[in-house]
C-alpha positions as CSV (number, residue, x, y, z in Angstrom):
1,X,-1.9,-7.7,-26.5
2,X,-0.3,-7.0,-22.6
3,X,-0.3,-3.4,-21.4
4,X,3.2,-2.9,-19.8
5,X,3.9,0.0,-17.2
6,X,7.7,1.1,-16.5
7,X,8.6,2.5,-13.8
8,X,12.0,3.4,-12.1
9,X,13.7,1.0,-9.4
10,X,16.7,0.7,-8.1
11,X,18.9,-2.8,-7.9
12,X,21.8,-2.6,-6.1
13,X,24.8,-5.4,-6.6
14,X,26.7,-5.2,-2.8
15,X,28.9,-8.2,-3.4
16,X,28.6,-11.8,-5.8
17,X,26.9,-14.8,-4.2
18,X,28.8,-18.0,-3.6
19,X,27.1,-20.7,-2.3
20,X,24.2,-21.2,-0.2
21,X,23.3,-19.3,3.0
22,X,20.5,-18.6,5.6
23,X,19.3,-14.8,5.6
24,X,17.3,-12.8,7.9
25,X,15.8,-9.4,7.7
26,X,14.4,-6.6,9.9
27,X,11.5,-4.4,9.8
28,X,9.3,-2.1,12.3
29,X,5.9,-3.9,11.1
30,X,5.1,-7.4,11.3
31,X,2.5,-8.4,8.5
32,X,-0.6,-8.5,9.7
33,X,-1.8,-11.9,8.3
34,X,-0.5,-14.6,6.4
35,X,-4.3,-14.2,4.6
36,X,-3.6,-12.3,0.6
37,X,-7.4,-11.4,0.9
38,X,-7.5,-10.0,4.4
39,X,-5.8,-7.2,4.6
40,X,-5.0,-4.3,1.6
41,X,-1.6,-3.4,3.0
42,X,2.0,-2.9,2.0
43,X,3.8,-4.8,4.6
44,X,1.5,-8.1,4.1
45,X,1.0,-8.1,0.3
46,X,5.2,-7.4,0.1
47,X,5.9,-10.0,2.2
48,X,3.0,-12.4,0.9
49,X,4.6,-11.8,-2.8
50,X,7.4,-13.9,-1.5
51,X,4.3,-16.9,-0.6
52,X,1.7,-16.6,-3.0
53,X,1.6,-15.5,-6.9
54,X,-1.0,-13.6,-9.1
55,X,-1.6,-13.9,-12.9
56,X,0.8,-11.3,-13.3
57,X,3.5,-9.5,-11.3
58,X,5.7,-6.9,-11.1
59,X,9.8,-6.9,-12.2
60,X,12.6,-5.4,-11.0
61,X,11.8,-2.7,-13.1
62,X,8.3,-2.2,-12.5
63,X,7.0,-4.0,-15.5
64,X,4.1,-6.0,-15.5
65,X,5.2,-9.8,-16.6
66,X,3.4,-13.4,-16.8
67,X,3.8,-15.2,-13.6
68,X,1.0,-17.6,-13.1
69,X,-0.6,-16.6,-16.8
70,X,1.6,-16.6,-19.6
71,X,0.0,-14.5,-22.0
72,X,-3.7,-12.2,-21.7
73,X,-5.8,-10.1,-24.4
74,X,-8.6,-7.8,-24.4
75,X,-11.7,-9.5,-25.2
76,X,-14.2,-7.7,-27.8
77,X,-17.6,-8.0,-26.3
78,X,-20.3,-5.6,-25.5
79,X,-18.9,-4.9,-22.6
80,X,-15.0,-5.3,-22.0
81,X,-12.6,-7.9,-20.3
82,X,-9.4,-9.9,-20.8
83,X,-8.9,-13.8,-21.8
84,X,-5.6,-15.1,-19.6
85,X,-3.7,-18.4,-21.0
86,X,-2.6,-20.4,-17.5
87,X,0.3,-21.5,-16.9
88,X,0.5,-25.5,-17.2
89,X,2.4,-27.7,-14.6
90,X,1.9,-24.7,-11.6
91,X,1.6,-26.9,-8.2
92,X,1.3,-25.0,-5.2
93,X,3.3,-25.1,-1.6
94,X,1.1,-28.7,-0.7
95,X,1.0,-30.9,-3.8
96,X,-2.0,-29.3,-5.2
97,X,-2.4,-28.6,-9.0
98,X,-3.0,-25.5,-10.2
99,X,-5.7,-25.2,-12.7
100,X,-8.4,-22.7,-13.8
101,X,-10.9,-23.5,-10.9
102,X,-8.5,-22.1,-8.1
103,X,-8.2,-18.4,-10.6
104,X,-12.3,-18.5,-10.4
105,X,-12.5,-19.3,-6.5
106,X,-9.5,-16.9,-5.7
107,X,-12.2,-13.7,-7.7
108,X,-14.8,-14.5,-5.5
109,X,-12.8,-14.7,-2.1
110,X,-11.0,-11.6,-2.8
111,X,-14.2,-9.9,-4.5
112,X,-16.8,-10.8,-1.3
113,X,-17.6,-8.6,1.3
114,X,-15.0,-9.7,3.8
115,X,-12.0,-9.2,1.9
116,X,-10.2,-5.9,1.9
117,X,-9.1,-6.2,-1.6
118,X,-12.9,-6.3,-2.7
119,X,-12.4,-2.7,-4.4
120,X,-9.6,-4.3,-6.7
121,X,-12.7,-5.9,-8.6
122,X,-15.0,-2.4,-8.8
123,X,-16.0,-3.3,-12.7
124,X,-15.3,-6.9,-12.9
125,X,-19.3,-8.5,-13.8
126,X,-18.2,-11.9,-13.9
127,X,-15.1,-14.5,-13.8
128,X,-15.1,-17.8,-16.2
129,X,-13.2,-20.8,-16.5
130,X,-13.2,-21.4,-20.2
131,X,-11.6,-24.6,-19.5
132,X,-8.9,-26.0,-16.9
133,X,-6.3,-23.4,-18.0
134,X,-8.5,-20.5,-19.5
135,X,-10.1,-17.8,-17.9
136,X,-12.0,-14.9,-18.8
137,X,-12.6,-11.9,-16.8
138,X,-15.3,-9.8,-18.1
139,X,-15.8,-5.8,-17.0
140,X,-18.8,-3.9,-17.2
141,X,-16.8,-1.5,-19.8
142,X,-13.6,-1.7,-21.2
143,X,-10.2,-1.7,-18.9
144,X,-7.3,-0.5,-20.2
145,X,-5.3,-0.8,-17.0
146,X,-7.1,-4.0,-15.6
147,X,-4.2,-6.0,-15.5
148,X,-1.8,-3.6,-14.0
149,X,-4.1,-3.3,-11.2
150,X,-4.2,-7.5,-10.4
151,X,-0.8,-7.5,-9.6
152,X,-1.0,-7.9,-5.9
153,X,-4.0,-10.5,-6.1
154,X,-2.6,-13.4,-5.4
155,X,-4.2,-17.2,-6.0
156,X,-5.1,-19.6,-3.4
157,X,-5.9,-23.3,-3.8
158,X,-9.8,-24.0,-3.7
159,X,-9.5,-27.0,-2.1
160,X,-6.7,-26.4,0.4
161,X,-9.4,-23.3,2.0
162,X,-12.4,-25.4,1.8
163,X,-10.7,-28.0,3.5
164,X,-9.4,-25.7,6.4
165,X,-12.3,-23.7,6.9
166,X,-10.8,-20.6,5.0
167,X,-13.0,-19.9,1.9
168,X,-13.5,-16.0,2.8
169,X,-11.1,-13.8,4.7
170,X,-10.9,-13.3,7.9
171,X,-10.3,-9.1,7.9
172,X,-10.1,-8.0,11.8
173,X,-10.5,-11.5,13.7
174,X,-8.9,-14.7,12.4
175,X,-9.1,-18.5,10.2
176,X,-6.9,-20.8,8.9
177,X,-4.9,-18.5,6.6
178,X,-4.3,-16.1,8.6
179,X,-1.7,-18.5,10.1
180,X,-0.9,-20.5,7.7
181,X,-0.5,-20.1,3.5
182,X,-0.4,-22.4,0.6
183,X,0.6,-20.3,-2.6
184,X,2.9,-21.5,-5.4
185,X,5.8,-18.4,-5.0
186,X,9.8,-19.4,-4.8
187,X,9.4,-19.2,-1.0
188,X,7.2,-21.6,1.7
189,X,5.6,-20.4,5.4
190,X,7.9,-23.1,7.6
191,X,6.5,-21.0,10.6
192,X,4.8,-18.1,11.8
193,X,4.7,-16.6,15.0
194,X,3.0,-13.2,14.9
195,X,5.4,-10.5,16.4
196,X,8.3,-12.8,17.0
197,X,9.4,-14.2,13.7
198,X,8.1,-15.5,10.7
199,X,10.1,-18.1,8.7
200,X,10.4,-18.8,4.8
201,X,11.8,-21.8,3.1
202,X,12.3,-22.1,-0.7
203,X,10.2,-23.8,-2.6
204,X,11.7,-27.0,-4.6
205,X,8.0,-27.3,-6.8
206,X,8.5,-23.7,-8.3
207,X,7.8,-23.3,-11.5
208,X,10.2,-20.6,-11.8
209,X,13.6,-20.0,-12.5
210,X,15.5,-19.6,-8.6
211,X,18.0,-16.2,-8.9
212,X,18.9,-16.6,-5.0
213,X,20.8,-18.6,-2.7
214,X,18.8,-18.5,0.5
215,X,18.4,-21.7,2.6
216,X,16.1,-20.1,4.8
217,X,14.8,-16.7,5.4
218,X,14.1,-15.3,8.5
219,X,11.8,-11.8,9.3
220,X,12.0,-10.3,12.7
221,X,10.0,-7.5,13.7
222,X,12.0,-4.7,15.7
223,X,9.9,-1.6,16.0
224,X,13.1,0.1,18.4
225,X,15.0,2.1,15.5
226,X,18.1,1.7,17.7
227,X,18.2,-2.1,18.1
228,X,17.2,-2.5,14.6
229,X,20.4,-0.7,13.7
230,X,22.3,-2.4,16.5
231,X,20.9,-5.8,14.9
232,X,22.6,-5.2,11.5
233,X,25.6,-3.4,12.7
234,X,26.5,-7.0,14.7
235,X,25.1,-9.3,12.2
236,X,22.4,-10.8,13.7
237,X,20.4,-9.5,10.6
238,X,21.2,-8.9,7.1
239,X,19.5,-6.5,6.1
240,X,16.9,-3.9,7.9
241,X,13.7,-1.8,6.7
242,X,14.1,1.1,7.4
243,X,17.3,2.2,8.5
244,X,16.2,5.1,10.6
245,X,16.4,8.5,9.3
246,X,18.6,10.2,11.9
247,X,20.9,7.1,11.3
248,X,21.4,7.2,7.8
249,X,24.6,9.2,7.9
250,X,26.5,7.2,10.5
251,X,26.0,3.5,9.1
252,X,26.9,5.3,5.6
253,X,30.4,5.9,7.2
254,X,30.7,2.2,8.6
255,X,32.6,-0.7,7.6
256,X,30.3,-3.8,6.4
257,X,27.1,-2.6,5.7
258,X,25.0,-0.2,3.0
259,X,22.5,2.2,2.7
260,X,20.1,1.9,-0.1
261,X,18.3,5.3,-0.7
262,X,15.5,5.6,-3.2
263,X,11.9,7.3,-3.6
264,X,8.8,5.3,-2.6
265,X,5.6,5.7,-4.6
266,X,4.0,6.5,-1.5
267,X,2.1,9.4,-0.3
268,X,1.7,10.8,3.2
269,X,-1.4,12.6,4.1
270,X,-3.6,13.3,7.0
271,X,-7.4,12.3,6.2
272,X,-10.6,13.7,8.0
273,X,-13.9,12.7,9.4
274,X,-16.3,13.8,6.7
275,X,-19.4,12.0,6.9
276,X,-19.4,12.1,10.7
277,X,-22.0,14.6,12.4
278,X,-20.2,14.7,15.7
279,X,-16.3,14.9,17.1
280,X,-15.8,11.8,18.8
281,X,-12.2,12.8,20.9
282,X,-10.8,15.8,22.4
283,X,-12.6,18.9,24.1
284,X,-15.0,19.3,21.9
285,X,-15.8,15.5,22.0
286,X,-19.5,15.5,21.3
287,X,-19.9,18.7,19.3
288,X,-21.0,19.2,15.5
289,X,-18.3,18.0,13.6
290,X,-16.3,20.9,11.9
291,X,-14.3,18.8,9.2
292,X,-17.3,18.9,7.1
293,X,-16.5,22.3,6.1
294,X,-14.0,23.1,3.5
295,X,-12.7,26.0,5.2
296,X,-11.2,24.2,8.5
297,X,-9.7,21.6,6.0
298,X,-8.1,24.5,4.2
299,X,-7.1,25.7,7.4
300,X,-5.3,22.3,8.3
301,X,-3.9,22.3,5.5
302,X,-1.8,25.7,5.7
303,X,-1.4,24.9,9.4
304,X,0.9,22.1,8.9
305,X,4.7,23.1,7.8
306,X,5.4,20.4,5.6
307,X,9.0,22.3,4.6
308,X,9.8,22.0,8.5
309,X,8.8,18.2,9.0
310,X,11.2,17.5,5.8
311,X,13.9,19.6,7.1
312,X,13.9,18.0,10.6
313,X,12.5,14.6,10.9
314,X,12.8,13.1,7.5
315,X,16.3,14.9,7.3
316,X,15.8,16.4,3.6
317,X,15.2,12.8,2.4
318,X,11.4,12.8,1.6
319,X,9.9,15.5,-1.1
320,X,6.7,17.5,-0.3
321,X,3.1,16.4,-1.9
322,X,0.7,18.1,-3.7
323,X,-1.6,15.1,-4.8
324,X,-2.5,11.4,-4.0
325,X,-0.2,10.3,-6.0
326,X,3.9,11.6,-6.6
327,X,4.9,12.9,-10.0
328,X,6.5,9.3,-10.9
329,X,3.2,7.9,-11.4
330,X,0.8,7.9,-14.2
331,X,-1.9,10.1,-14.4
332,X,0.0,12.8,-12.0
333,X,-0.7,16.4,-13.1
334,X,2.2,19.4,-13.5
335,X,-0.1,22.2,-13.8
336,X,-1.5,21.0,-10.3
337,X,1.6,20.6,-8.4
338,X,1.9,23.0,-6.3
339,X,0.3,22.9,-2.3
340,X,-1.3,24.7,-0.3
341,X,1.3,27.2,1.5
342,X,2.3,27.1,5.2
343,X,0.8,30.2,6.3
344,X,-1.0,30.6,9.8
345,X,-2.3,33.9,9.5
346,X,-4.6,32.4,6.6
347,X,-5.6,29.2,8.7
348,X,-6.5,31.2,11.3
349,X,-9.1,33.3,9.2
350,X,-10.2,30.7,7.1
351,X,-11.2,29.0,10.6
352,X,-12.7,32.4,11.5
353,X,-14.8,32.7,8.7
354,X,-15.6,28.8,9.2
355,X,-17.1,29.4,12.5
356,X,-13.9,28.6,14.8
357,X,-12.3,31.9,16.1
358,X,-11.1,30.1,18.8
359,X,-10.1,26.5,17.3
360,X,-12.0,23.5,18.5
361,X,-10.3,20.4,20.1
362,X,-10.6,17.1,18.2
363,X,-8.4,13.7,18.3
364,X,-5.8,12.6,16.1
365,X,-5.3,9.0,15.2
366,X,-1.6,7.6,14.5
367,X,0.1,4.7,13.5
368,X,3.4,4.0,15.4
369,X,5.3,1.6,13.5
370,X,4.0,1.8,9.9
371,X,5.4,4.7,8.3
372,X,8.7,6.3,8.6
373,X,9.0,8.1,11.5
374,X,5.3,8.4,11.5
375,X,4.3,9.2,15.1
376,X,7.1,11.8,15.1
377,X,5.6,13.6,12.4
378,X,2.0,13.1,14.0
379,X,3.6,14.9,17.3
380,X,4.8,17.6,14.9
381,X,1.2,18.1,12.8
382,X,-0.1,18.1,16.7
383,X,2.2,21.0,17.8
384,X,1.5,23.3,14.7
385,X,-2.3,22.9,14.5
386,X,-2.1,24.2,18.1
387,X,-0.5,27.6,17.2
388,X,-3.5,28.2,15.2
389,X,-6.1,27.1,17.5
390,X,-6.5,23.2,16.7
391,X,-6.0,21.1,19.5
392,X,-5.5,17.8,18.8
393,X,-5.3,15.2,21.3
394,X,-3.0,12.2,19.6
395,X,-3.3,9.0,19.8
396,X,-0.5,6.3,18.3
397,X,-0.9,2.9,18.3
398,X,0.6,-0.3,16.6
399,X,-0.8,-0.3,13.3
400,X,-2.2,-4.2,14.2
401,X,-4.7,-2.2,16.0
402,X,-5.1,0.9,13.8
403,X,-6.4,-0.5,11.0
404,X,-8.9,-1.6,12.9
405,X,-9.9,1.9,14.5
406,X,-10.4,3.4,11.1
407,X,-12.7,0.6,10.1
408,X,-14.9,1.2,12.7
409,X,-14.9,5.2,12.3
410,X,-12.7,5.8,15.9
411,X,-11.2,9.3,15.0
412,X,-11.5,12.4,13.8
413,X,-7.9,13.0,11.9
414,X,-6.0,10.2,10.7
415,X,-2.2,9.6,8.9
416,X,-2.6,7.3,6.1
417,X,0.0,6.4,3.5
418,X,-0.7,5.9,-0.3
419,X,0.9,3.8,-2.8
420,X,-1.4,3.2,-5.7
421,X,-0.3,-0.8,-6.6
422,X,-1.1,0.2,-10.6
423,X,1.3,2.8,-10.3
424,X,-1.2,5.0,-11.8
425,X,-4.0,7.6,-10.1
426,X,-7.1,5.7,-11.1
427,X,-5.9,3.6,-8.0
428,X,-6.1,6.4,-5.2
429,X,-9.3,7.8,-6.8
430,X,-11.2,4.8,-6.9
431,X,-9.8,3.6,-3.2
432,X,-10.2,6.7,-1.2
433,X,-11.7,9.3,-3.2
434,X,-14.9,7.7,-4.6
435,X,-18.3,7.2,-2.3
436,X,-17.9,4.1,-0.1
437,X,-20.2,1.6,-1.8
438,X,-19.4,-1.8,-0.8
439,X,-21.5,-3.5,-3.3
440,X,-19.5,-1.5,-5.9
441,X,-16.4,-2.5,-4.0
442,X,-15.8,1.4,-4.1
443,X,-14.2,3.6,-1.8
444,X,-12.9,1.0,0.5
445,X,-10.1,2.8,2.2
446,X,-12.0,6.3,1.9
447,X,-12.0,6.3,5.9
448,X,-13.7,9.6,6.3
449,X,-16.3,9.0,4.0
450,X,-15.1,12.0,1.8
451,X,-17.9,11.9,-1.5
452,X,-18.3,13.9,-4.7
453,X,-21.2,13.3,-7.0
454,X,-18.5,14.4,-9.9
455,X,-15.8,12.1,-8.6
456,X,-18.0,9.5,-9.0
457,X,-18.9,10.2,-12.3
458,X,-15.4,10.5,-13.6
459,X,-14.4,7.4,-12.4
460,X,-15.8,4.9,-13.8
461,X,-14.9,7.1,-17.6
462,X,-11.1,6.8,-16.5
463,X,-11.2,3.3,-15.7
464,X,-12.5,2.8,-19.4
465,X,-10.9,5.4,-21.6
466,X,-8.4,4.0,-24.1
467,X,-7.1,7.4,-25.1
468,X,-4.3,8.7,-23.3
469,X,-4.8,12.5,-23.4
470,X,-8.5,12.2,-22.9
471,X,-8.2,9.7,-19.8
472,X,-5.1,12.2,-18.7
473,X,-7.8,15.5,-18.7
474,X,-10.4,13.3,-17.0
475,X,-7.8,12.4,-14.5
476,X,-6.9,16.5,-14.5
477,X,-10.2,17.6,-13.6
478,X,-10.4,14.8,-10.9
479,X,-7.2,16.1,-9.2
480,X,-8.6,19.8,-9.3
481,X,-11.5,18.7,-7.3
482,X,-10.1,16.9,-4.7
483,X,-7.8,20.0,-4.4
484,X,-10.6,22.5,-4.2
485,X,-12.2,20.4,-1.6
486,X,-9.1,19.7,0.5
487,X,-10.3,15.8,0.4
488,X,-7.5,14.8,2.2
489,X,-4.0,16.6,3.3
490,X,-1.0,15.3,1.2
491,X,2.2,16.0,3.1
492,X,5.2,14.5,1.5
493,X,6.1,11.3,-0.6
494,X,7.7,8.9,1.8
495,X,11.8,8.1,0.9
496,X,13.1,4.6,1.0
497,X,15.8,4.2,3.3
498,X,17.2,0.2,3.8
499,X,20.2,-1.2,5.6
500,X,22.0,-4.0,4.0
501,X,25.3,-6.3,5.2
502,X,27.6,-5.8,2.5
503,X,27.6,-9.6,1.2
504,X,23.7,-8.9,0.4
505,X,22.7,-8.4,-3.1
506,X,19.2,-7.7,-3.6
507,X,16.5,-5.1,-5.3
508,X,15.1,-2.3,-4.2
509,X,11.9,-1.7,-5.8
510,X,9.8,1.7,-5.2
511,X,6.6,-0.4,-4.1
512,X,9.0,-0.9,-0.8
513,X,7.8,-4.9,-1.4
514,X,11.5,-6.8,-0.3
515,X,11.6,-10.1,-3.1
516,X,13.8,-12.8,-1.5
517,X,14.2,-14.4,-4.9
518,X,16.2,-11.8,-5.6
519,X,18.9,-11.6,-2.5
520,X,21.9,-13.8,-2.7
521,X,24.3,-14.1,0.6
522,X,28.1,-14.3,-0.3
């Protein structure tokens, strides 16, 4: 039996291909690592799906499909899992030969302690090679889901780490693969130079069947929204991600290139210290810290005019959010859908009856070149908590280094963007809503250290529930909690926005992951 999940995408046809052609693209973040274990991120696992593979994958349309498994079933056992059939005659980027042994060493790199994609495995008891192109994967309790969420993990050869010194992840420093890969996608690393370029070749070996033309692709990280636009305006690059908001309109009116609008299934939201006893930026640096009271995250929460930051920075293009996940996915809830109100007056007594007639002054943490627009909107959040008392001292940074700071607990406030890789809301509740618990692999991106005993419980009941409308009012009462407890602050769900020459034809999926077997260059 396979479990397939649909969801919407968008594939636009710009012109036909003829021939072959080099191709180069744009975008404001460089990945962070060439390492599929390191780093739990959109911008690396997109552009790693173009270098390594999983057991399964995603399609144009969402769907999950075989890639480096052909076929997988539930297992019936006390507990739960699922048997995957391997695909036979696989080699990967250096000669090597895929085979069963590579699936089992791939679980226990991106399972240990030092990868970042350790939570994808919360469940998993134990991973066996039945033989050189059999593999079980056994749960604790049955997984309805469990393949949908191994989309994103991606297989390395056994042998080609051991040999380079690279058989765990290197998460915030670096090792062999964090330069260099050896997967078994369409597309090779030819070279990486981290901010400058990074440059893809196909791969002759593939298994699969090639639907582009590229000779070579080329990324360039350009975090200036203006020279990015300049850059595909002249043709020095093909396509851009993202065309900036306040540009939109103008390159829609110009000769030679297209804009490609859709809806990401990503969530914007500001997260708080929780677990931290003290503020650790700002004028009350030092102090008791106040985010562990409901109230003042209530009060953030009808502080911020999330109509105003559509309106003006994300030029009516994003739509606002009410949970950590948009109504596209599965698992979101109707009867839930509405958020909190932008009403000062009310922040200002709920931060009364908190404690804090006169505000408090705290730091806010930022990203600069990882969401759209995203230190704009931070400056925004900054200037409306202040009319109610908050004063937030900001901080934006290159996301190279943010990451980093929320690891190691640097902040108070934090922007973080959401976009659950099953597509469903198990994915945000197990990664930032449940109690961090590394030996669970729980809670792994739950910065704040936000915890509910209930959460907890619930989780482990959706992860196994077959039934739909049960797991759905599981999932219900989960949403109603987090909402009661202001866990985090959804603000809007992010738009997709790319720029494209008009002799591209690719796929724009709502993941925002760019697949270059996909583009062809006319």
């Amino acid at each position: 039996m396979q479990r397939f999940l649909t969801a919407s995408a968008m594939s636009l046809t710009l012109a036909s291909a003829a021939g072959a052609a080099p191709f180069s693209w744009a975008g404001t973040t460089d990945p962070q690592t060439m390492d599929p274990h390191a780093v739990n991120s959109a911008p690396v696992l997109g552009f790693l799906n173009n270098v390594y593979e999983g057991l399964v994958r995603r399609g144009k349309d969402m769907a999950i499909e075989p890639a480096l498994a052909t076929s997988w079933e539930p297992i019936q056992s006390d507990g739960g899992g699922w048997r995957f059939t391997l695909r036979r005659g696989v080699t990967f980027h250096g000669g090597e030969d895929f085979t069963a042994e590579d699936v089992v060493f791939s679980y226990e790199r991106a399972a240990s302690p030092e990868a970042d994609t350790a939570s994808w495995f919360a469940g998993v008891t134990d991973v066996i090679a039945v033989n050189d192109y059999t593999v079980d994967i056994l749960t604790a309790a049955p997984n309805p889901i469990f393949p949908d969420s191994i989309a994103n993990w991606m297989i390395m050869d056994a042998g080609w780490a051991a040999a380079n010194g690279a058989e765990r992840p290197a998460k915030d420093a670096e090792n062999f693969a964090t330069l260099n890969a050896n997967g078994t996608a369409a597309f090779q690393l030819s070279e990486r130079q981290p901010g400058l370029k990074t440059v893809l070749t196909p791969f002759d070996g593939w298994w699969g069947e090639a639907e582009h033309n590229i000779t070579t692709a080329t990324f360039t990280p350009i975090q200036n929204p203006a020279t990015a636009v300049a850059a595909l305006l002249s043709g020095d690059v093909d396509m851009i991600n993202p065309v900036p908001i306040q540009d939109a309109a103008r390159l829609d009116g110009r000769d030679g290139v297209e804009v490609i609008r859709g809806i990401e299934a990503r969530v914007i939201m500001l997260g708080m210290a929780q677990g931290a006893d003290l503020l650790k930026y700002g004028a009350n640096e030092g102090d008791a810290n106040p985010f562990t009271n409901v109230k003042v995250r209530q009060a953030v929460a009808h502080a911020v005019n999330v109509p105003a930051i559509l309106q003006t920075i994300m030029r009516g293009s994003a739509e606002p959010a009410s949970q950590l996940v948009s109504p596209a996915m599965r698992g979101y809830v109707p009867a839930l859908s509405a958020r909190p109100e932008y009403d000062p007056a009310k922040a200002r007594d709920l931060l009364r009856s908190a404690g804090y007639p006169d505000g408090f002054g705290f730091g806010l943490k930022c990203p600069n070149d990882r969401y759209l627009n995203d230190e704009a909107v931070c400056q925004a959040v900054v200037s409306m908590l202040a009319q109610v008392g908050l004063d937030a001292e900001l901080d934006a940074m290159p996301v190279r280094n943010y990451w980093p700071e929320l690891r190691e607990d640097n902040f108070d406030m934090y922007l973080l963007g959401w976009s659950p890789g099953t597509f469903d809301h198990e994915h945000p509740i197990r990664f930032l809503l449940a109690t961090p618990n590394p030996e669970k692999k729980l809670g792994s991106w739950n910065f704040g250290d936000y915890s509910n005993a209930r959460i907890d419980t619930l989780l482990p009941l959706i992860q196994s529930e077959v039934d739909d409308s049960k797991r759905q009012a599981l999932m219900t009462e989960a949403v109603g909690i987090y909402q009661s407890e202001q866990a985090y602050v959804p603000l809007y769900v992010q738009p997709l926005v790319w720029g494209a020459r008009d002799n591209i034809t690719l796929t724009q999926r709502p993941d925002n992951f760019f697949i270059l077997r996909w583009v062809t260059v006319k």
